[in-house]
C-alpha positions as CSV (number, residue, x, y, z in Angstrom):
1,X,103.9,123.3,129.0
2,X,102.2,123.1,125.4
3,X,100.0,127.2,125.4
4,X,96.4,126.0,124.7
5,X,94.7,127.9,122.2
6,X,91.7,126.9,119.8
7,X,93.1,128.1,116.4
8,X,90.3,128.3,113.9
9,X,87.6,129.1,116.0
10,X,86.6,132.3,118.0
11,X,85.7,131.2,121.3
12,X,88.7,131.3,123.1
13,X,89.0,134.3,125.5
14,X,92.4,135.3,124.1
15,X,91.0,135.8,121.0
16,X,88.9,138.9,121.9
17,X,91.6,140.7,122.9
18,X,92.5,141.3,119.5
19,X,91.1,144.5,117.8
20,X,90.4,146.4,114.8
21,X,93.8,148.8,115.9
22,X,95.8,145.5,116.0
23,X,95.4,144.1,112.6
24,X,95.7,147.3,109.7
25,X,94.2,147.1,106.3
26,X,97.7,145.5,105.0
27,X,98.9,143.2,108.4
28,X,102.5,144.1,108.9
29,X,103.0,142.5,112.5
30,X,106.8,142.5,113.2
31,X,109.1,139.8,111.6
32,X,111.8,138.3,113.9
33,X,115.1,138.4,111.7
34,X,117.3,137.4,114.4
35,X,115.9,134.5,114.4
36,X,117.8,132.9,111.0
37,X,114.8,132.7,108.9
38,X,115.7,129.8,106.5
39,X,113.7,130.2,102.7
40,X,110.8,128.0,102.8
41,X,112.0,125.0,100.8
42,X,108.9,124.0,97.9
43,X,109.2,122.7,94.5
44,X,109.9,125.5,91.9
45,X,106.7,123.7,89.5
46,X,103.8,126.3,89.2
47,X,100.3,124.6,90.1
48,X,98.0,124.6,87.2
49,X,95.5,127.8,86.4
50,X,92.0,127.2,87.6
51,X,89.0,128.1,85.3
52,X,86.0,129.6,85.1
53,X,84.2,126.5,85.8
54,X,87.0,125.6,89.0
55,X,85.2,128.8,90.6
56,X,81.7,128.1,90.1
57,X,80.3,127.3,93.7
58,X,76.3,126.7,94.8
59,X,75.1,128.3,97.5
60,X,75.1,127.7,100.6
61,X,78.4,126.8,101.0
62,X,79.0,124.2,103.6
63,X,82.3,122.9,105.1
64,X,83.8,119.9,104.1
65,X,84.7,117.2,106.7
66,X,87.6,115.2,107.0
67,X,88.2,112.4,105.1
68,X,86.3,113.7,102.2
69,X,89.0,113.8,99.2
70,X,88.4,117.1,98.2
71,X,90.9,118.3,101.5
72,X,93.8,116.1,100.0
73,X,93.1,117.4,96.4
74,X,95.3,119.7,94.4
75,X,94.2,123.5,94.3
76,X,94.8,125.3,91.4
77,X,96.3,129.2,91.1
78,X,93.4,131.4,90.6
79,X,94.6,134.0,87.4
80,X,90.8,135.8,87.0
81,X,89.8,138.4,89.5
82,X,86.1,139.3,89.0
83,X,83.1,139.5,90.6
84,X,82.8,136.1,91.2
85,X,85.9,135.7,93.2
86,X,84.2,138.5,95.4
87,X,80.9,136.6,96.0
88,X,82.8,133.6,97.1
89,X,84.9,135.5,99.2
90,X,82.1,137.0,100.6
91,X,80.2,133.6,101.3
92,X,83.7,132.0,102.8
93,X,83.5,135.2,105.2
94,X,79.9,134.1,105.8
95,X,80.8,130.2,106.8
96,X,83.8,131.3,108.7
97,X,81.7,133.4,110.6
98,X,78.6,131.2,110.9
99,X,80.8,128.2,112.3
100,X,82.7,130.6,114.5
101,X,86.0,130.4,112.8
102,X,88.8,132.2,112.5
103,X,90.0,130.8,109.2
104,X,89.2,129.1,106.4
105,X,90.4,127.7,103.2
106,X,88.2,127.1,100.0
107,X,89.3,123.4,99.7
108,X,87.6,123.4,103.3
109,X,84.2,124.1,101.4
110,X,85.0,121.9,98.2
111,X,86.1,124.4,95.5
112,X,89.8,123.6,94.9
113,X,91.9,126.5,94.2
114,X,94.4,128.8,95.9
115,X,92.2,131.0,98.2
116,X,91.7,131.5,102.3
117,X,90.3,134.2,104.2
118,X,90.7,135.0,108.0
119,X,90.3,136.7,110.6
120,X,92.5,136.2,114.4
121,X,89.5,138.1,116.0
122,X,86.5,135.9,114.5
123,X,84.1,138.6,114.9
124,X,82.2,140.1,111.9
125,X,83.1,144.1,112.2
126,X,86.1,143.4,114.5
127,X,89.6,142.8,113.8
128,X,90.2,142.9,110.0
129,X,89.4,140.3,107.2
130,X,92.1,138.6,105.2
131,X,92.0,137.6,102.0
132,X,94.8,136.0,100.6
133,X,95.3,134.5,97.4
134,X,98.0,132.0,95.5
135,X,99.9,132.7,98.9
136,X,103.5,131.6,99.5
137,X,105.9,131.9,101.9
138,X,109.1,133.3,101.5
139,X,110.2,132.8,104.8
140,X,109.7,131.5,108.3
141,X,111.1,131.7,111.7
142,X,113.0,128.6,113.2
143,X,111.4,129.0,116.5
144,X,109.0,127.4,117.1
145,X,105.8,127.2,119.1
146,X,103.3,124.4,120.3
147,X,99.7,125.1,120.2
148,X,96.3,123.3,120.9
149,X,95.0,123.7,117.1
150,X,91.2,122.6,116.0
151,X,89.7,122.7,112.5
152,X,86.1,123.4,111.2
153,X,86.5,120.5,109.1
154,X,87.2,118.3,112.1
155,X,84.3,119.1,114.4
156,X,85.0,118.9,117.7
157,X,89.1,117.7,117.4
158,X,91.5,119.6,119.1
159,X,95.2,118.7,119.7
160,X,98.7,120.5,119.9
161,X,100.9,121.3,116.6
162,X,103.9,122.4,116.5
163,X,104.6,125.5,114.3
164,X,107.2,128.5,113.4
165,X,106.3,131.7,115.2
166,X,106.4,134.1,112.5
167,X,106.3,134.0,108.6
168,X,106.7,136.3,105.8
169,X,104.2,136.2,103.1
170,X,103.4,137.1,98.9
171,X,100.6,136.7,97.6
172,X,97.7,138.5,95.8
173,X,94.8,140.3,97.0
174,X,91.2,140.0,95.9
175,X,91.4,142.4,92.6
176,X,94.8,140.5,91.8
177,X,97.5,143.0,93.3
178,X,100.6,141.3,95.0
179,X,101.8,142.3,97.9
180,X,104.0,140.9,101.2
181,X,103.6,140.9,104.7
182,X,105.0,139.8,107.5
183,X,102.9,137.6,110.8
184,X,103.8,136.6,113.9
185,X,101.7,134.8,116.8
186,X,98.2,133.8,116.3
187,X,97.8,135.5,113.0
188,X,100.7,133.5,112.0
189,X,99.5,130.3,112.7
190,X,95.9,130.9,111.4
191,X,97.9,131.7,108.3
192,X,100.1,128.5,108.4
193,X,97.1,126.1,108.9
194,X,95.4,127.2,106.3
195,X,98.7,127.5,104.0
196,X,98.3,123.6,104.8
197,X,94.9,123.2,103.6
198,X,96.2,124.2,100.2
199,X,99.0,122.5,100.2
200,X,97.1,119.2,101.1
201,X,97.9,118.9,104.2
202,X,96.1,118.7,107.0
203,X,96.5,119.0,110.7
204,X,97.1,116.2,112.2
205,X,99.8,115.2,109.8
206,X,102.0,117.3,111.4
207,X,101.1,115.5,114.9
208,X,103.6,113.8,116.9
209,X,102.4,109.5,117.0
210,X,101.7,110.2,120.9
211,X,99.1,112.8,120.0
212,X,98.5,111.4,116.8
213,X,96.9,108.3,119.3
214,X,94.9,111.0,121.6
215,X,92.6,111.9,118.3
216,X,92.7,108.2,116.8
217,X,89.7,107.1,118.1
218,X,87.7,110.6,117.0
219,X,88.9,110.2,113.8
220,X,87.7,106.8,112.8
221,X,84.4,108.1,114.2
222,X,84.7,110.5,111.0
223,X,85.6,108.1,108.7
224,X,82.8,105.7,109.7
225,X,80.2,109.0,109.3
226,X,81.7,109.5,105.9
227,X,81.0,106.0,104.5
228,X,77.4,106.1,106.2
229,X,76.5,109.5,104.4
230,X,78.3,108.7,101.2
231,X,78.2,104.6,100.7
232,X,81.4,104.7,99.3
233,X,84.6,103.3,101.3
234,X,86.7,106.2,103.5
235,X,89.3,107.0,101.0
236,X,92.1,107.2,103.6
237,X,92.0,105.5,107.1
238,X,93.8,106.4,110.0
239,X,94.6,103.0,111.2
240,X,96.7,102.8,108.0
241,X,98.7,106.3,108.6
242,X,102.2,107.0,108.3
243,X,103.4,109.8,109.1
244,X,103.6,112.5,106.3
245,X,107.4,113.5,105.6
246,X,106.0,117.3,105.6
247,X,108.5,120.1,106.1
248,X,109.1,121.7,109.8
249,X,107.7,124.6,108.2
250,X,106.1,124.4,104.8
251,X,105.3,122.4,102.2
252,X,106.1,118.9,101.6
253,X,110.1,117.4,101.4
């Protein structure tokens, strides 16, 4: 049986388990070597730089819901790391925390560039708060694990994804410092989902057709709220969906 767990959102009993003591200041959670990680395969092209204006953000930010274009957009590598970077940082904390998240991408709130914050515990002053920037993945578990995933930008969608249990990360903190780090579990798969966000993918891409079908009907009901607020046609519709040719793990083949 499929372990049920709502990924990006905090209510979930399991979740307050975690504490400050099991997340440190740099995560370093146990990577399983044993397991024949296999290099995450991803195209060696850099994504392009984003400027000062790709950063500029009004506030209050507000999450973007699916099918809105800006979730299939390219992000761009972020290269400055000012004050600016902070504030948004800050305010992608606040959303997260106001919409009682776990995780969150900055596509998710219409700025597209290479930024996500988390945290597995989804409590302001518990657990520890994430921020990772132009992250990749050097390499990922080939076990994998099925889990009942949701997504802020799919209000009130839940349904199971199948995902490697552990990954090891580079990327760059908020004043621009690289580092790497190793996740396994829940931290891992906060990780990976919003690793898709940036990538352009989104969740139920990586949904088997039978509970691809299970959602269908919720996510029309999206795309028919879209063209009611907007006017303008849904630019992607469901009934029209093939399945993405995304990688078990990362990235698209």
């Amino acid at each position: 049986m499929a372990a049920s767990l709502t990924c990006l959102r905090s209510t979930h009993p399991l979740l307050l388990l975690r504490r400050r003591s099991s997340f440190p200041a740099t995560p370093s959670l146990r990577f399983n070597r044993s397991s024949s990680a296999a290099k995450a395969g991803s195209s060696t092209a850099q994504p392009e730089l984003a400027s000062p204006g790709d950063l500029e953000f009004v506030t209050p930010l507000k999450v973007v819901e699916y099918p809105d274009p800006r979730l299939r957009a390219k992000n761009k590598r972020i290269a400055t790391f000012d004050d600016n970077l902070k504030k948004l940082v800050d305010e992608m904390f606040d959303v997260m925390y106001n919409t009682d998240g776990i995780g969150l991408s900055a596509p998710q709130v219409g700025i597209n560039v290479q930024l996500m914050v988390f945290n597995p515990v989804g409590e302001r002053g518990e657990g520890e708060e994430i921020v990772l920037i132009n992250p990749r993945v050097s390499k990922y578990s080939k076990k994998l694990t099925l889990f009942n995933e949701g997504c802020l930008s799919f209000p009130g969608i839940y349904a199971d994804v199948m995902r490697p249990e552990s990954v090891k990360i580079d990327a760059r903190d908020v004043n621009g410092t690289r580092f790497s780090f190793n996740l396994s579990d829940l931290p891992a798969r906060v990780f990976q989902h919003e690793f898709d966000h940036l990538e352009g993918i989104l969740f139920f891409d990586r949904m088997t057709d039978g509970v691809l079908d299970s959602i269908r009907e919720q996510l029309q009901a999206l795309e028919m709220k879209y063209e009611r607020q907007t006017g303008f046609p849904s630019p992607e519709k469901i009934e029209n969906h093939r399945r993405r040719k995304v990688a078990v793990g990362f990235g698209k083949s």
